[in-house]
C-alpha positions as CSV (number, residue, x, y, z in Angstrom):
1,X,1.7,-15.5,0.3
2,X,-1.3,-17.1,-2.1
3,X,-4.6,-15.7,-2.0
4,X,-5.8,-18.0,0.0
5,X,-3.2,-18.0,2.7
6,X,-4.0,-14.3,2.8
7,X,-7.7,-14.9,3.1
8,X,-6.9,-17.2,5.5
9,X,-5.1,-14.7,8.2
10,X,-7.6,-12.0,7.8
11,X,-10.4,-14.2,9.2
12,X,-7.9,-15.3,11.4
13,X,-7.8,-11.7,12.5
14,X,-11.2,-10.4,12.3
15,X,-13.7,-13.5,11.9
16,X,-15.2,-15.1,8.7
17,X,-18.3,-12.8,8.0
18,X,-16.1,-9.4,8.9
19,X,-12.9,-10.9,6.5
20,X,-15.5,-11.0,3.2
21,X,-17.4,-7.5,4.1
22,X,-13.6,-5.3,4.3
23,X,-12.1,-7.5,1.3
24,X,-14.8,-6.7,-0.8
25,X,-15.2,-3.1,0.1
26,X,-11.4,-3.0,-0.4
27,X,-11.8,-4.6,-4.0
28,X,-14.6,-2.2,-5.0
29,X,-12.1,0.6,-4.1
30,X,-9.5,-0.8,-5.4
31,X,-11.7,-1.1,-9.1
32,X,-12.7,2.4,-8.3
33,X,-9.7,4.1,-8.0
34,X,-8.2,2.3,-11.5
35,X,-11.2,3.0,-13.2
36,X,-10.8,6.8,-11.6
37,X,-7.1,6.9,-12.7
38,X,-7.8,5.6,-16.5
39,X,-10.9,8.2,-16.8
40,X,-8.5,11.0,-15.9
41,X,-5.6,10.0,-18.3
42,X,-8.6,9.9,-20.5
43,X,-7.6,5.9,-21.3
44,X,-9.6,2.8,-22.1
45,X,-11.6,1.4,-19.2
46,X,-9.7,-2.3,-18.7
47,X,-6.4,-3.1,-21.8
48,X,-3.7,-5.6,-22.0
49,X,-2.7,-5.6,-18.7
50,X,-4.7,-6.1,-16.1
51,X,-4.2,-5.9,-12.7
52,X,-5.3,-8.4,-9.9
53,X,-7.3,-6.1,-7.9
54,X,-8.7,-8.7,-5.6
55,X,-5.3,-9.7,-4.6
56,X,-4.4,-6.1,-4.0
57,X,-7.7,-5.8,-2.1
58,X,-6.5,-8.6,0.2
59,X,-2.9,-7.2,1.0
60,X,-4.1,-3.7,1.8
61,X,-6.8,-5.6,4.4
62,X,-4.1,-7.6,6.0
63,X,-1.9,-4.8,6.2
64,X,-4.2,-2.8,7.9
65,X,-4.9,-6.1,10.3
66,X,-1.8,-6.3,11.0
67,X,-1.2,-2.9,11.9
68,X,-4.2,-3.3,14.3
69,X,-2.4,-5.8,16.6
């Protein structure tokens, strides 16, 4: 499933202006917890690979949608 499919079945789920206020709280935590993770390891904020935390941000919403129905 694309990002936007994804997008897509959470406001499906939960309505257009309630889909963009959990995806992006679930993005900032998602940045949070990888910038939390790197500071620990004492590691560079960001390097070569970087991860698609808005995508991840998206599957743990739907997940949770899911679960809710």
């Amino acid at each position: 499933m694309d990002k936007k499919q994804m997008m897509q079945a959470i406001v499906d789920k939960v309505g257009r202006e309630k889909a963009i206020e959990m995806v992006l709280q679930a993005y900032n935590t998602e940045l949070l917890t990888t910038w939390i993770a790197r500071i620990e390891a004492n590691k560079p904020l960001g390097g070569p690979q970087r991860r698609d935390h808005f995508a991840s941000a998206m599957e743990r919403v739907l997940e949770v949608c899911e679960l809710a129905t």
